[in-house]
DRENMISE-972746 format. One record per residue (C-alpha): y, x, z; residue number from 1; residue in three letters. Coordinates in Angstrom, 3 decimals. Example, Ala and Ser with C-alpha at 12.3 -4.5 7.8 and 13.67 -1.06 7.14 Angstrom:
<recs>
[rec [-4.500, 12.300, 7.800], 1, "Ala"] [rec [-1.060, 13.670, 7.140], 2, "Ser"] 
</recs>
This chain:
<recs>
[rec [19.331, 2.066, 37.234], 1, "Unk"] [rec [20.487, 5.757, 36.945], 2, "Unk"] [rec [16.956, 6.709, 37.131], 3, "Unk"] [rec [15.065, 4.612, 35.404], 4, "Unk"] [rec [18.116, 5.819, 32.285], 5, "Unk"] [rec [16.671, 9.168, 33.535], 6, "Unk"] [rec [13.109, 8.597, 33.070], 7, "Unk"] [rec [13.539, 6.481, 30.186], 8, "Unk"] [rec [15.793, 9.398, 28.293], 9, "Unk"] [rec [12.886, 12.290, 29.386], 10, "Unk"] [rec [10.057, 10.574, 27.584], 11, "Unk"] [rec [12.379, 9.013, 25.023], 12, "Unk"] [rec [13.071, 12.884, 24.179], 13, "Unk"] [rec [9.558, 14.101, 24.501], 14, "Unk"] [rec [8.252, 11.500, 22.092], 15, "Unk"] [rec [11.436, 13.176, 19.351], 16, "Unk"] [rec [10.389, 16.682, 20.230], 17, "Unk"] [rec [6.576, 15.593, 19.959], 18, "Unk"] [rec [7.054, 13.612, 16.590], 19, "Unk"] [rec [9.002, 16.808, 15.268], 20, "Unk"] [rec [6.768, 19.497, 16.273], 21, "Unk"] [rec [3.883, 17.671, 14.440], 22, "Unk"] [rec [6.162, 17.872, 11.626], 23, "Unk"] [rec [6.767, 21.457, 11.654], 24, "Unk"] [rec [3.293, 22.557, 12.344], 25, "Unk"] [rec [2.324, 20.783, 9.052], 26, "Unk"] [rec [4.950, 22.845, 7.504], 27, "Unk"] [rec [3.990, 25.846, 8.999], 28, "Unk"] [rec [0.126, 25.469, 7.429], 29, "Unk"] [rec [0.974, 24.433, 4.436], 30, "Unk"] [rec [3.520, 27.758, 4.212], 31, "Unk"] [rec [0.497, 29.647, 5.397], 32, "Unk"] [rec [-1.510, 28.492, 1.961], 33, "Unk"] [rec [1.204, 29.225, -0.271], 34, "Unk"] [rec [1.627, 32.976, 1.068], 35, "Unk"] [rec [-2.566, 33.188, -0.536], 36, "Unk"] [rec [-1.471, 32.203, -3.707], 37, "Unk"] [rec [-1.488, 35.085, -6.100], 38, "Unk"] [rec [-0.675, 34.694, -10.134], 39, "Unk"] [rec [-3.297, 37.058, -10.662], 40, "Unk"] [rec [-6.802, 35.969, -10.124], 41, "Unk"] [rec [-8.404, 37.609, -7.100], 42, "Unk"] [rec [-12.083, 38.837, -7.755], 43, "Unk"] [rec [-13.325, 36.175, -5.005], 44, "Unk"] [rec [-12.370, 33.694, -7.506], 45, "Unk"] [rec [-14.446, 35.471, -10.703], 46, "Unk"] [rec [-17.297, 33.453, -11.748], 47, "Unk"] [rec [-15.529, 29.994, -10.874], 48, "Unk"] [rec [-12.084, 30.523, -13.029], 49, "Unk"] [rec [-10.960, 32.587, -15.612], 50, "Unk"] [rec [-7.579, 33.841, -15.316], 51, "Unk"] [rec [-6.369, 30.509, -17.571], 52, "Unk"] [rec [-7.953, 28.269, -15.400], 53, "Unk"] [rec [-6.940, 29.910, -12.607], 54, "Unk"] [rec [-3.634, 29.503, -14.006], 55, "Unk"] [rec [-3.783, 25.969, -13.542], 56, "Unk"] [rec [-5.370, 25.958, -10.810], 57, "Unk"] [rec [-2.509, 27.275, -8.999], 58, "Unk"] [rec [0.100, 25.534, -10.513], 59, "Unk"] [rec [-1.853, 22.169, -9.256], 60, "Unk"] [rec [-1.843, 23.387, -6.270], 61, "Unk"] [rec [1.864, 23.985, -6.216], 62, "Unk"] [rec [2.784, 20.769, -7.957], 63, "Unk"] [rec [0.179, 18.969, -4.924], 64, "Unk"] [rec [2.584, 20.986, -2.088], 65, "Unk"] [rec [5.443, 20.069, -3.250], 66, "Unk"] [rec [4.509, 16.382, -4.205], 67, "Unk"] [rec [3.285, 16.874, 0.161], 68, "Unk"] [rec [6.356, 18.204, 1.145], 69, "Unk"] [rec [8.686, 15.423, -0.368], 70, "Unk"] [rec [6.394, 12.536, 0.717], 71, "Unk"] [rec [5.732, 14.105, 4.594], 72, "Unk"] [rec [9.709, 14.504, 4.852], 73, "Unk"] [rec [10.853, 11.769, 3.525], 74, "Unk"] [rec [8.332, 9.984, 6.169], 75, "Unk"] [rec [9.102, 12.131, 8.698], 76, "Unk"] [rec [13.068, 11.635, 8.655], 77, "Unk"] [rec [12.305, 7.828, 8.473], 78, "Unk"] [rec [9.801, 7.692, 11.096], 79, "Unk"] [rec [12.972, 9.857, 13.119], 80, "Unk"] [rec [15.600, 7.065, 12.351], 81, "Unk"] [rec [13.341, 4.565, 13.822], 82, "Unk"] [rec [12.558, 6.697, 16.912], 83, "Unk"] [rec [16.046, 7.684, 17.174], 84, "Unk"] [rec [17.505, 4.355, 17.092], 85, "Unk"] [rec [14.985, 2.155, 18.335], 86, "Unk"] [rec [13.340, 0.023, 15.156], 87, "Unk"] [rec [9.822, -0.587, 17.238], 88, "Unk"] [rec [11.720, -1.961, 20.319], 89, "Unk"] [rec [14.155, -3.606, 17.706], 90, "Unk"] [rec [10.716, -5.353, 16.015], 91, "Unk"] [rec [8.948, -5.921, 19.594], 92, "Unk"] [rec [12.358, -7.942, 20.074], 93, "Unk"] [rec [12.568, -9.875, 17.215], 94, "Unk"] [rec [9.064, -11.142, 16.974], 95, "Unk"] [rec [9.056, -11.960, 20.601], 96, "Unk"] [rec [11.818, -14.597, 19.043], 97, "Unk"] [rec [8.678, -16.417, 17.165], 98, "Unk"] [rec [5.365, -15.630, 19.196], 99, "Unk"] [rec [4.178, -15.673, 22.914], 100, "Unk"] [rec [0.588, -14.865, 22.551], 101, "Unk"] [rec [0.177, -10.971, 23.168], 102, "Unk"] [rec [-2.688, -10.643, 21.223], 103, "Unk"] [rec [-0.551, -13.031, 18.352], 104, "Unk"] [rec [2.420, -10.293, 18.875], 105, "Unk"] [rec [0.373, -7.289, 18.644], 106, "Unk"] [rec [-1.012, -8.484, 15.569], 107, "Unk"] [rec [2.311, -9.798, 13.929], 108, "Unk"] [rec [3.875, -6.402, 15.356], 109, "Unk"] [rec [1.246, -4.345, 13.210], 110, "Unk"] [rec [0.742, -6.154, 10.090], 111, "Unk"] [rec [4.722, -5.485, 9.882], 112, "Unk"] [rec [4.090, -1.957, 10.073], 113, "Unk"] [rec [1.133, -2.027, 7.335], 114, "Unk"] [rec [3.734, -3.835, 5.248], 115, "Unk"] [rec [6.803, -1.463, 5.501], 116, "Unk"] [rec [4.251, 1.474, 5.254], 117, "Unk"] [rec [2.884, 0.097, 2.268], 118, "Unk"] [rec [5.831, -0.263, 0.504], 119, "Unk"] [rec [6.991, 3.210, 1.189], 120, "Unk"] [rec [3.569, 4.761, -0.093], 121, "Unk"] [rec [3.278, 2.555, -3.139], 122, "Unk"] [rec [6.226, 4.538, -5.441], 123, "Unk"] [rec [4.528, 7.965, -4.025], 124, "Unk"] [rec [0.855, 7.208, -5.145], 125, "Unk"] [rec [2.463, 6.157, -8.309], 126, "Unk"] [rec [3.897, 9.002, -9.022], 127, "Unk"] [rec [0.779, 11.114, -7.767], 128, "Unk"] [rec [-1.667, 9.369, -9.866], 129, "Unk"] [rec [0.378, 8.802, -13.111], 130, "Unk"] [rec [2.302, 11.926, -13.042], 131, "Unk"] [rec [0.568, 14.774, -10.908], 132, "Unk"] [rec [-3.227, 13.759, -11.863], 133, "Unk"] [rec [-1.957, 12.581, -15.062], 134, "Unk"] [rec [-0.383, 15.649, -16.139], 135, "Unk"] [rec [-3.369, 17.796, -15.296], 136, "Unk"] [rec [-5.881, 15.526, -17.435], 137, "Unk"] [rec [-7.567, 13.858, -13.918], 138, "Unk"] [rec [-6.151, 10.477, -13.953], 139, "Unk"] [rec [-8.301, 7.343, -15.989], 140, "Unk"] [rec [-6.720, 4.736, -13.571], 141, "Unk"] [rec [-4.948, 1.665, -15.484], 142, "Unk"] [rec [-1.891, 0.457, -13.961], 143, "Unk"] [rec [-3.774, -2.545, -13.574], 144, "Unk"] [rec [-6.514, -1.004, -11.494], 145, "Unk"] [rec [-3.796, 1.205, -9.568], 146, "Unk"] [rec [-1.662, -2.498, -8.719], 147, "Unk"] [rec [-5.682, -4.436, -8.147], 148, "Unk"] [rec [-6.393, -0.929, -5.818], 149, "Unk"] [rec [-3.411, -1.261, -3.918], 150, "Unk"] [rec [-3.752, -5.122, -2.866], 151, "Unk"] [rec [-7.628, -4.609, -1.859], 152, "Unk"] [rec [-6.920, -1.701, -0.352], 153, "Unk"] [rec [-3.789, -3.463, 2.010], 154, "Unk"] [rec [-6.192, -6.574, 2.729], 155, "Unk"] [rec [-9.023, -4.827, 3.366], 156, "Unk"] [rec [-7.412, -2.763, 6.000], 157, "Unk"] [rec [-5.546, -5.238, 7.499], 158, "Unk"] [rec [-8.836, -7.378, 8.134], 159, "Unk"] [rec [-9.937, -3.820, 9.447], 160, "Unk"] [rec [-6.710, -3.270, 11.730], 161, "Unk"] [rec [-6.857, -7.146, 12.754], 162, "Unk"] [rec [-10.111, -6.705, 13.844], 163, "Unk"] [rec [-9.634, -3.510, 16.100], 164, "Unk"] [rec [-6.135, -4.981, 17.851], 165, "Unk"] [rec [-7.583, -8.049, 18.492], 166, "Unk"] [rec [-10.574, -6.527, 20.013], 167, "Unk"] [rec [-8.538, -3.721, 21.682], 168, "Unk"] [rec [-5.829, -6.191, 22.739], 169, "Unk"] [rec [-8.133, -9.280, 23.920], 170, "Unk"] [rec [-10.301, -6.494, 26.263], 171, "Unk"] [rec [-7.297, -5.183, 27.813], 172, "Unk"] [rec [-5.700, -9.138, 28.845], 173, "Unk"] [rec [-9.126, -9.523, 30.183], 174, "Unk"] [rec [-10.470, -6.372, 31.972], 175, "Unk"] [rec [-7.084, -4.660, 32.885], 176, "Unk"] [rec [-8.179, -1.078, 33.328], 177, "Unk"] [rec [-11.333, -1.090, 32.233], 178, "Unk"] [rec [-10.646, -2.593, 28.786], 179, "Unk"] [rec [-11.279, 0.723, 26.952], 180, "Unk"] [rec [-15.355, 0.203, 27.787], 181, "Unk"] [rec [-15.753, -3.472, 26.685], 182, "Unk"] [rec [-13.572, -2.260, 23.407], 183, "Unk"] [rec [-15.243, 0.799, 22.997], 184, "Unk"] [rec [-19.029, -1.011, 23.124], 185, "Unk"] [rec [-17.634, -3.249, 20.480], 186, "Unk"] [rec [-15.830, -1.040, 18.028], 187, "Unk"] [rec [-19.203, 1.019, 18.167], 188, "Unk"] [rec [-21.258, -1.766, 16.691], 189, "Unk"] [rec [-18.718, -2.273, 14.161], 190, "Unk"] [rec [-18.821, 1.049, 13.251], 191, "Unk"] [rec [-22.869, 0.986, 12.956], 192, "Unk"] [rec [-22.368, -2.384, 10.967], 193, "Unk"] [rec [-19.814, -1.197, 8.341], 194, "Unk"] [rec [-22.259, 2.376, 7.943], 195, "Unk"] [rec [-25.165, -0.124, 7.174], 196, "Unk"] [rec [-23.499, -2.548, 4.348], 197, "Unk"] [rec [-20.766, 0.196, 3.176], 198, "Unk"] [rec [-22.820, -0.187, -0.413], 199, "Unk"] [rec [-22.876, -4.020, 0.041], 200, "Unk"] [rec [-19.740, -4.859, 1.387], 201, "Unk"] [rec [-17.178, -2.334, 0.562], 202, "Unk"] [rec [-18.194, -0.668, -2.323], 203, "Unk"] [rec [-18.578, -3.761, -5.212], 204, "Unk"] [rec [-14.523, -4.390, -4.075], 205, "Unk"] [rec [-13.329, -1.717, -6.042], 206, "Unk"] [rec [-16.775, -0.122, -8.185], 207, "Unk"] [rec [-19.837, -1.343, -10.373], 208, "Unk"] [rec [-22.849, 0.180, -8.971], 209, "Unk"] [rec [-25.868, -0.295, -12.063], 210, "Unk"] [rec [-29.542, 1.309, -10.531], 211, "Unk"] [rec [-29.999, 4.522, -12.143], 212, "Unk"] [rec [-31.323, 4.038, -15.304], 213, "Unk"] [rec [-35.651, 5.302, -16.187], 214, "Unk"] [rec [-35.485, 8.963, -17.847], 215, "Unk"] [rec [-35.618, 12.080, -16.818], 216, "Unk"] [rec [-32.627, 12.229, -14.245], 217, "Unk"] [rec [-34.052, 9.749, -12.087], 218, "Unk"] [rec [-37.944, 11.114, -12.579], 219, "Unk"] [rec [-36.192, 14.545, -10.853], 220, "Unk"] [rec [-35.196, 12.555, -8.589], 221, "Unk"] [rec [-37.747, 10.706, -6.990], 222, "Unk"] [rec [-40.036, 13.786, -7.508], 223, "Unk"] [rec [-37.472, 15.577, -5.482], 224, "Unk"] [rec [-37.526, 12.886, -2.826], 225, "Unk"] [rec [-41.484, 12.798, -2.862], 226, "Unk"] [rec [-41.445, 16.394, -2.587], 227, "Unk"] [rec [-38.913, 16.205, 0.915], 228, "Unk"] [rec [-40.942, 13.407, 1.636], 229, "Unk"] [rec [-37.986, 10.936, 1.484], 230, "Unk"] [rec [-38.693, 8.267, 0.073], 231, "Unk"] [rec [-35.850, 6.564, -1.940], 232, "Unk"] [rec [-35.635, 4.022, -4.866], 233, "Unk"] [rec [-32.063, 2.579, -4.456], 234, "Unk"] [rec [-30.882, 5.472, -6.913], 235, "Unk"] [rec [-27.477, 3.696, -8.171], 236, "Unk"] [rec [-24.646, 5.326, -10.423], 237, "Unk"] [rec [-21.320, 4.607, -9.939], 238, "Unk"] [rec [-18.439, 3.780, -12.275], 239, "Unk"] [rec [-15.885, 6.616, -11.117], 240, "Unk"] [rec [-14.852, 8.334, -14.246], 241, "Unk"] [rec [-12.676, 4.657, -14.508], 242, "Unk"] [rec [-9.964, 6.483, -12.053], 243, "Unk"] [rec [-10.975, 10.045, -12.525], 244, "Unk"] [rec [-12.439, 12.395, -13.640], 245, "Unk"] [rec [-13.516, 14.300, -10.572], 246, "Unk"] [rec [-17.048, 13.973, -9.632], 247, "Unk"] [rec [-19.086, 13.266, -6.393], 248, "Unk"] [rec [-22.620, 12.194, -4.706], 249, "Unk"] [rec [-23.100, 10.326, -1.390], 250, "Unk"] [rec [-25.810, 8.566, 0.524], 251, "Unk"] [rec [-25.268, 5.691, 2.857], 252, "Unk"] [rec [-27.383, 3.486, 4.949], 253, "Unk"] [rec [-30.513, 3.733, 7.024], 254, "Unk"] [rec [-34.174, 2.435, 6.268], 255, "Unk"] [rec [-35.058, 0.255, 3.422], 256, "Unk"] [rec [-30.951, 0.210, 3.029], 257, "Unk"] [rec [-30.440, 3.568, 2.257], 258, "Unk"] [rec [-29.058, 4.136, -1.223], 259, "Unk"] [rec [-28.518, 7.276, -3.444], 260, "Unk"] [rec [-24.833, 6.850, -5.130], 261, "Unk"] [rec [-24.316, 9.493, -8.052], 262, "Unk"] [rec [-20.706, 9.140, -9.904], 263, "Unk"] [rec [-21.048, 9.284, -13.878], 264, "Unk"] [rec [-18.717, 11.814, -14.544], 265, "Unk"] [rec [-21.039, 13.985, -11.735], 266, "Unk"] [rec [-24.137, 13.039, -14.332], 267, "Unk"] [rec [-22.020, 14.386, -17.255], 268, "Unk"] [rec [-20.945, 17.476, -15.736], 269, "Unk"] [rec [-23.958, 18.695, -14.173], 270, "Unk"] [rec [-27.925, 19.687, -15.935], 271, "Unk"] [rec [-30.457, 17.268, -14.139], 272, "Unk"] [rec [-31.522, 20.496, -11.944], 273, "Unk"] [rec [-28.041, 20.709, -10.675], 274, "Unk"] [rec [-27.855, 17.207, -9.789], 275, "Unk"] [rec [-30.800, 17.151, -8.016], 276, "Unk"] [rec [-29.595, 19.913, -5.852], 277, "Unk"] [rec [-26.355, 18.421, -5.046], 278, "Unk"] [rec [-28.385, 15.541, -4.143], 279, "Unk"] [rec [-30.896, 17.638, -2.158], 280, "Unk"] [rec [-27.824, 18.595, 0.093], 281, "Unk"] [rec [-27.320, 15.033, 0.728], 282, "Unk"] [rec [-30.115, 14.303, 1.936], 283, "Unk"] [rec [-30.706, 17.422, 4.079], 284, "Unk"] [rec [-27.441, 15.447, 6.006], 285, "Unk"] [rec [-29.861, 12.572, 6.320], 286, "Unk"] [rec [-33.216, 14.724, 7.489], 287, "Unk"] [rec [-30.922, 16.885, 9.731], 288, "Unk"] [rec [-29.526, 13.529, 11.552], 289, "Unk"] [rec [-26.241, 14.739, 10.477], 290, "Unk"] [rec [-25.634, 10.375, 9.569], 291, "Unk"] [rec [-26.736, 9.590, 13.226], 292, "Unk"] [rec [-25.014, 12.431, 15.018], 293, "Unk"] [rec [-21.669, 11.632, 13.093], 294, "Unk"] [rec [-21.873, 7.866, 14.160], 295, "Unk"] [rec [-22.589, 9.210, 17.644], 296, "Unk"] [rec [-19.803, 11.716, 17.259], 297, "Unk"] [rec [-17.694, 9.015, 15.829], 298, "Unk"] [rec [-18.489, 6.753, 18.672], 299, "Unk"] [rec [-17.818, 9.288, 21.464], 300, "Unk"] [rec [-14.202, 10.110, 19.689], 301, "Unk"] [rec [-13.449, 6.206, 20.054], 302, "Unk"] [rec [-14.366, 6.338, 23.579], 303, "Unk"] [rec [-12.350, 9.347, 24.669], 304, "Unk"] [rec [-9.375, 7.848, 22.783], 305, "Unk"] [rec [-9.896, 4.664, 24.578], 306, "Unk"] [rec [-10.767, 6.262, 27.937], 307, "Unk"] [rec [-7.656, 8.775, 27.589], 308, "Unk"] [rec [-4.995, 5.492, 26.585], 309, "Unk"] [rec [-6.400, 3.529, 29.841], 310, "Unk"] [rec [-4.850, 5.914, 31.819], 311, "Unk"] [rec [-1.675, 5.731, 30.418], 312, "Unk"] [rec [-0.850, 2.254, 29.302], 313, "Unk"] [rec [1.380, -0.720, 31.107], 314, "Unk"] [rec [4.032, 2.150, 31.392], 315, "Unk"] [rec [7.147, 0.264, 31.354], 316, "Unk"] [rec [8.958, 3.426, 30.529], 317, "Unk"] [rec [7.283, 3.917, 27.061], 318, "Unk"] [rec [8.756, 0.417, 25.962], 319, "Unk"] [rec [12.000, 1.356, 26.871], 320, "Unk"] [rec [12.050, 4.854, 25.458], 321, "Unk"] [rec [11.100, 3.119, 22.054], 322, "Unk"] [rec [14.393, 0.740, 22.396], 323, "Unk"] [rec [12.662, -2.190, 23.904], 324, "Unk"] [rec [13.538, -5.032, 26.539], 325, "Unk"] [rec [9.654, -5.447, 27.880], 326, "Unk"] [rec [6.833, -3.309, 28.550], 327, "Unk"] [rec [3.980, -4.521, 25.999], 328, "Unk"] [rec [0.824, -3.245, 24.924], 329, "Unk"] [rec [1.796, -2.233, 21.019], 330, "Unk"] [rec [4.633, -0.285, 22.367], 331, "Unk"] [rec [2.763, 1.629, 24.647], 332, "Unk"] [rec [0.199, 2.405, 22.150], 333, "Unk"] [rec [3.295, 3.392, 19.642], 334, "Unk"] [rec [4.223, 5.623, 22.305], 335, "Unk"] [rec [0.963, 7.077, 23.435], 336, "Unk"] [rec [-0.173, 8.068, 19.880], 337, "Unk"] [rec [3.000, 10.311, 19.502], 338, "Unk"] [rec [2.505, 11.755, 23.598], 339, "Unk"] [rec [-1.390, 12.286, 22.935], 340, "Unk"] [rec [-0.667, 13.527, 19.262], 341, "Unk"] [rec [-1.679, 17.086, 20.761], 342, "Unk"] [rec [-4.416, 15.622, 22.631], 343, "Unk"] [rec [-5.994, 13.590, 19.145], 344, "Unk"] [rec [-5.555, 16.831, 16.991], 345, "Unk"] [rec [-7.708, 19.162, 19.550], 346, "Unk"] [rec [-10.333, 16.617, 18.931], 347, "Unk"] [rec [-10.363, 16.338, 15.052], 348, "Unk"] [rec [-10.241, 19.823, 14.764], 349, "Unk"] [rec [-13.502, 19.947, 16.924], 350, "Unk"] [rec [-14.642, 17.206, 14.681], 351, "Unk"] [rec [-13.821, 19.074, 11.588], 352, "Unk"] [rec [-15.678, 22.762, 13.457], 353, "Unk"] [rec [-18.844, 20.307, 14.021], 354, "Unk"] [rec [-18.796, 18.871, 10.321], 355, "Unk"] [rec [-18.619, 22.624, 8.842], 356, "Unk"] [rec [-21.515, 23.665, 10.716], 357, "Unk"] [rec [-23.317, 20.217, 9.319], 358, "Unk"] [rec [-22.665, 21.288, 5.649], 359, "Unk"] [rec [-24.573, 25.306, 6.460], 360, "Unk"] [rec [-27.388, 23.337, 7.750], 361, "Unk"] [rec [-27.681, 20.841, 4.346], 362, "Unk"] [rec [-27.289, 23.771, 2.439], 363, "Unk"] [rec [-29.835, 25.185, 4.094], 364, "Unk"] [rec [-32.389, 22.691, 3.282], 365, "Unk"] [rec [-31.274, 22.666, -0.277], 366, "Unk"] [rec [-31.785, 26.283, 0.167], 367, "Unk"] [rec [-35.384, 25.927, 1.770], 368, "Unk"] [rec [-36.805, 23.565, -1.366], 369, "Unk"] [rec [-36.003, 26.463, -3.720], 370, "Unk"] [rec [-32.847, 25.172, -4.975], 371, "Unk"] [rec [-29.961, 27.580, -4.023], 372, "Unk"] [rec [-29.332, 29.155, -7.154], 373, "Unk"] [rec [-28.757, 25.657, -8.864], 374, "Unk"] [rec [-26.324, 24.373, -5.729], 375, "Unk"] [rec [-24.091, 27.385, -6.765], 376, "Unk"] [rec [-23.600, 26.157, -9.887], 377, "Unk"] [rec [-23.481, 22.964, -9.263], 378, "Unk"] [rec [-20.596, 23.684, -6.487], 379, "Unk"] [rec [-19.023, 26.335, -8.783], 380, "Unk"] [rec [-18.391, 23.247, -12.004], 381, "Unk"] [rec [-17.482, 20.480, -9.600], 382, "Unk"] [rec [-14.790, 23.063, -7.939], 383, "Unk"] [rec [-13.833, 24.669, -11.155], 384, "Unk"] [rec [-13.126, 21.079, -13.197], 385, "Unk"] [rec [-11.414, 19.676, -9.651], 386, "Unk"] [rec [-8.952, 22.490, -9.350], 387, "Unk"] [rec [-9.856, 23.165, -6.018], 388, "Unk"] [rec [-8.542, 25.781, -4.212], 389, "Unk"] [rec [-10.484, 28.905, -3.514], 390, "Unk"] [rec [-8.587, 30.879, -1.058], 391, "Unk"] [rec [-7.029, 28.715, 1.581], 392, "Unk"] [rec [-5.426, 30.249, 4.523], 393, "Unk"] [rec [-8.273, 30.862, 7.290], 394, "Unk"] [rec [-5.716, 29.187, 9.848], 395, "Unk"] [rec [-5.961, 26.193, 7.478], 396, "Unk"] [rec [-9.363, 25.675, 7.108], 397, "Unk"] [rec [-10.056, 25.954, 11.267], 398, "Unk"] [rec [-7.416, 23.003, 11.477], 399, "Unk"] [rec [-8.278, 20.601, 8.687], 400, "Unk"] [rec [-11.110, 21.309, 6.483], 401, "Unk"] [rec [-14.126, 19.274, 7.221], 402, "Unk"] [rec [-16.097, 21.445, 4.683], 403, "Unk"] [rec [-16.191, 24.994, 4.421], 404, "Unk"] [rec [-14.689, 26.566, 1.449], 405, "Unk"] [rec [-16.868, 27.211, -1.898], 406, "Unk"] [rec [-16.686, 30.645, -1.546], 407, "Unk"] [rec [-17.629, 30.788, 2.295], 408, "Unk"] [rec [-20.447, 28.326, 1.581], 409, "Unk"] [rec [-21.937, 30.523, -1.628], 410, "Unk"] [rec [-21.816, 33.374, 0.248], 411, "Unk"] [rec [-23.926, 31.999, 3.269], 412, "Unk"] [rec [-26.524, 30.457, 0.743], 413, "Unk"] [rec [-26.590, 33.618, -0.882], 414, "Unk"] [rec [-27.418, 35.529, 2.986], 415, "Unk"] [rec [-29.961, 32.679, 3.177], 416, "Unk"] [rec [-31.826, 33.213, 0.092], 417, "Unk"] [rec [-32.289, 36.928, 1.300], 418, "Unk"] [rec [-33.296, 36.109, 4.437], 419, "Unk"] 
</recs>
């Protein structure tokens, strides 16, 4: 008894020492971005702000820290009262009260979570949309659409979360061991599936997507696309400026699926050469592979989580470190994501190293089709109206940007152009 105590109190301690270092490394890199900020414009910045709208873009940065700082605490010292005393083991217990089925009590045992976690996010994405974005003239979200948002957002997921425990869950009852391959061959394919109908399925939940109206925009376009020989008609615009006024471009889908999604406000913000040019990046990802290799890449990640919590689950131990009576499959995953938490950052920061080098190479082929000088500017107005910050800390940007920084990706286009 006096060792399994002892065994039990060792991991019970490593998941609290974990849980807290994860905390105080976020700390630590968002301390390292606030010793960059500067109330005098530095001359990397010249060209995107002038010294008022540098200004403000440094008090939105400040305002976006500290809004961080309260929110990542307040979780963090909750998510240490439920470590600390034992509120997953407490949960496993109580809902063992109602349901047998594993798969049943893994699913119950989440959707509790996504329930408690919503309600704890709700008043803090208030208070960031209607406040913070408010305040800075970003914010054209309704409280209705914010309240609509919310539910389709928390239904939407928890299909999405149902799905993957009761894959995850079933495969593991079944095949033991080996469960991570049968669940990794079928998260895959629902990965590939929800990449396909994103614009079908996902999208008309919470937008309006109208085809790009005839004119001279969409002539650019497909002249553009004729030109890369791409061939695209699904040009659609999207209804974003009813939320905010930021702007963005993507492209989804494969074959006679793919699609061309341009936000309005990105239409009223840019000259029909600059849109073109953000849109030329876009589809460099596409020529480049970039869509496949990040499925693949995606796919792989999945698989090496899977692969790495095989070796690890139907610890006993784990349950009892997190205050419960029975070893169970939830538990163990509760207490593997905070023991592999190291493990599951080294690979999105690869990830994120990968995704960088993707955006050189789309630039690249903007670059190539004579359009460099016009992704600048394009880059430089979407940046400049979005407040974004220029100078992040270089630690900051290895560990968590999945793009490179405007002024490191202007400066290779402009090495490009010369070469």
């Amino acid at each position: 008894m006096n060792e399994v105590v002892k065994i039990r109190s060792v991991y019970f301690y490593v998941f609290i020492v974990f849980y807290a270092a994860s905390f105080i490394w976020d700390k630590v890199l968002l301390y390292l971005n606030w010793t960059r900020m500067s109330p005098q414009a530095p001359k990397e910045v010249e060209g995107v702000y002038a010294p008022a709208e540098y200004a403000k873009q440094q008090e939105y940065q400040k305002e976006n820290d500290r809004f961080s700082m309260c929110f990542n605490s307040c979780s963090f010292l909750l998510g240490m009262m439920i470590l600390w005393f034992g509120g997953l083991g407490w949960l496993d217990t109580l809902l063992r009260k109602y349901i047998d089925h594993p798969v049943a009590l893994a699913l119950a045992f989440f959707g509790v979570i996504s329930v408690c976690s919503l309600a704890l996010q709700i008043p803090f994405d208030w208070y960031e949309t209607f406040v913070i974005e408010q305040k800075f003239g970003f914010n054209k979200t309704t409280p209705w659409i914010f309240i609509t948002d919310q539910v389709k957002n928390f239904f939407l997921g928890l299909t999405l979360e149902g799905l993957v425990v009761g894959v995850v869950v079933s495969a593991y009852i079944w095949a033991g061991r080996w469960f991570w391959a049968q669940a990794w061959a079928v998260l895959a394919g629902l990965g590939v599936l929800l990449a396909f109908f994103f614009s079908e399925w996902i999208v008309p939940l919470f937008n309006q997507q109208t085809p790009l109206e005839e004119g001279e925009l969409r002539s650019a376009i497909e002249a553009f696309t004729e030109k890369a020989s791409f061939p695209v008609h699904n040009i659609y615009m999207i209804d974003g400026s009813k939320r905010s006024t930021k702007s963005n471009a993507y492209f989804t889908g494969f074959g006679r699926k793919k699609r061309i999604v341009l936000y309005d406000t990105l239409i009223g913000d840019l000259s029909v050469e600059e849109v073109v040019a953000v849109l030329a990046h876009e589809i460099g990802h596409y020529k480049m592979r970039h869509i496949i290799y990040g499925m693949i890449l995606s796919a792989v990640n999945i698989g090496l989580i899977l692969l790495t919590m095989s070796l690890f689950l139907g610890n006993p131990e784990f349950a009892q470190a997190l205050g419960g009576a029975l070893p169970s499959f939830h538990l163990d995953v509760c207490g593997l994501s905070l023991l592999l938490g190291p493990f599951f950052a080294a690979l999105d920061v690869a990830k994120n190293h990968i995704f960088r080098r993707q955006e050189y190479v789309a630039d690249n082929f903007t670059v190539s089709h004579g359009m460099g000088d016009a992704l600048i500017l394009a880059l430089k107005k979407i940046s400049s109206k979005a407040l974004v910050n220029l100078t992040p800390h270089p630690l900051v940007v290895f560990w968590s940007y999945s793009h490179p920084t405007l002024l490191q990706r202007i400066a290779r286009i402009k090495g490009t152009e010369k070469s």
